[in-house]
C-alpha positions as CSV (number, residue, x, y, z in Angstrom):
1,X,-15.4,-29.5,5.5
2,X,-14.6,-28.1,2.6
3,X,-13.8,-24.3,3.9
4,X,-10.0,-23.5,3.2
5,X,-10.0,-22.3,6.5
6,X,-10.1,-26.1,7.6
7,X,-7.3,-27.4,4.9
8,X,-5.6,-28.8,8.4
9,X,-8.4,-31.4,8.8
10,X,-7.5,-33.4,5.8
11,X,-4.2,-33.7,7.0
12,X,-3.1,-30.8,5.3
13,X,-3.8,-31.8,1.8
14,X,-6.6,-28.8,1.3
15,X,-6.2,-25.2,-0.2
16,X,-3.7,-23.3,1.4
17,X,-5.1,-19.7,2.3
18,X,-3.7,-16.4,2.2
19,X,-5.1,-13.7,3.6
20,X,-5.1,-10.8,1.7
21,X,-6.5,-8.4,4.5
22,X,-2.8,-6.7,4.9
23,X,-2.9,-6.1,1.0
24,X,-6.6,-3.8,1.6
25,X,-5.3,-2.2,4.3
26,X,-2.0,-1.0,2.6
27,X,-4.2,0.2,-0.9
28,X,-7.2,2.1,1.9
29,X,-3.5,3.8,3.5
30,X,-2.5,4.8,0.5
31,X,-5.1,6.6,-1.1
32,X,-6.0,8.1,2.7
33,X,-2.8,9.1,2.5
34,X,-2.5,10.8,-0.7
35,X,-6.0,12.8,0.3
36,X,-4.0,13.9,3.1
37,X,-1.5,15.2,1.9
38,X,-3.7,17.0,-0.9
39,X,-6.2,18.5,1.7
40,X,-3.1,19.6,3.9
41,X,-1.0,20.6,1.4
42,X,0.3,24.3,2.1
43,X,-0.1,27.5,-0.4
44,X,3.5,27.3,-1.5
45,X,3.8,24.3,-2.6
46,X,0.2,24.1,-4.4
47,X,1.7,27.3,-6.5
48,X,4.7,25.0,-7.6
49,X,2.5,22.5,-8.5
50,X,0.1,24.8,-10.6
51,X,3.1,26.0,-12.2
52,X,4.2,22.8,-12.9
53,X,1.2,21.7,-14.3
54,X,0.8,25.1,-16.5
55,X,4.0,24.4,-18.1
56,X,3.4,20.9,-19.1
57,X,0.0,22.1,-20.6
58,X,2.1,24.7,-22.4
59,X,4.3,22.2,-23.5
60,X,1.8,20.1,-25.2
61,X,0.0,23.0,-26.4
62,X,-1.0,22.5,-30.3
63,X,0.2,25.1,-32.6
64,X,-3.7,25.9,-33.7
65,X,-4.6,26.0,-29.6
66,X,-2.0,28.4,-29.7
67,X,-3.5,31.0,-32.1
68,X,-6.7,30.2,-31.0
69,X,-7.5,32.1,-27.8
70,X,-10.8,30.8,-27.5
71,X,-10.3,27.7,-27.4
72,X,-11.2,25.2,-23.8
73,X,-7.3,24.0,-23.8
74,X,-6.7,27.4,-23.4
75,X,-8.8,28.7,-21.2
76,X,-8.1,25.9,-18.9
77,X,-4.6,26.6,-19.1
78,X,-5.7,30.4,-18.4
79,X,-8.0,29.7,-15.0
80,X,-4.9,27.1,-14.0
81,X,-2.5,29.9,-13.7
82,X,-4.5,32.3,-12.3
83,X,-5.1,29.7,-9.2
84,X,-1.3,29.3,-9.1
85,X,-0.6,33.1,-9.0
86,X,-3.1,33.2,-6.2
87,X,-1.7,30.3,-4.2
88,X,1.8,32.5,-4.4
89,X,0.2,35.3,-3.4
90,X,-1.2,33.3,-0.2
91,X,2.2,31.7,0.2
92,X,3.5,35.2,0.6
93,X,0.9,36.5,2.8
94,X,1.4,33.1,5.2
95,X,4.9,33.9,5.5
96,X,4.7,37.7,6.0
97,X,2.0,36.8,8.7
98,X,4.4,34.1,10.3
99,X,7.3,36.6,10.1
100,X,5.1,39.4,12.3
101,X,3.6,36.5,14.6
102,X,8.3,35.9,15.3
103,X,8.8,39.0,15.7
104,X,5.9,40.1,18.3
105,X,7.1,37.0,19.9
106,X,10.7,37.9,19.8
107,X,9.6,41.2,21.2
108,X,7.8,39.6,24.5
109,X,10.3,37.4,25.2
110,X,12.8,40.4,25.2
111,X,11.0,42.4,27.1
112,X,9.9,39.6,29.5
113,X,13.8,38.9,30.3
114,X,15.1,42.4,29.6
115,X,17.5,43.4,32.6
């Protein structure tokens, strides 16, 4: 036969195979993974990344992109920082919300063991 499956039945002499199966499996995990961790990603750390990416933007910003106002770079750049100012301002809502949900906790567990 001539499968490479089968290089044992001519004493060994045939194509050696190598399975490349485990090499799939780790490129499917890692592009699963990196969805996940974009779709899960919380509000803070989507603001840092917006700000991050505004700043780079800025960075390579052209000096005529600059003056020019109405240009796509800069609009771009413009709806970019708008979604990270609104992540913050979800970040900070999240966390005031968290800090109420402690503290009405905190509250029942000292009433429910107050002497």
């Amino acid at each position: 036969m001539k499968s490479p499956l089968n290089s044992y039945a001519s004493g060994g002499r045939g194509e050696i195979y190598v399975s490349s199966v485990g090499a799939i499996q780790q490129a499917v995990g890692a592009v699963q993974g990196a969805i996940n961790s974009y779709v899960n990603e919380d509000a803070s750390h989507k603001a840092d990344r917006l700000a991050g990416r505004v700043e780079n933007r800025k960075n390579r910003l052209s000096h005529e992109d600059e003056e020019d106002k109405n240009s796509e770079y800069y609009k771009k750049t413009e709806r970019i920082t708008a979604r990270a100012a609104d992540s913050k301002s979800e970040a900070r809502n999240n966390q005031q919300t968290e800090i109420e949900r402690l503290k009405k906790e905190n509250e029942a567990y000292r009433n429910k063991y107050k002497a």
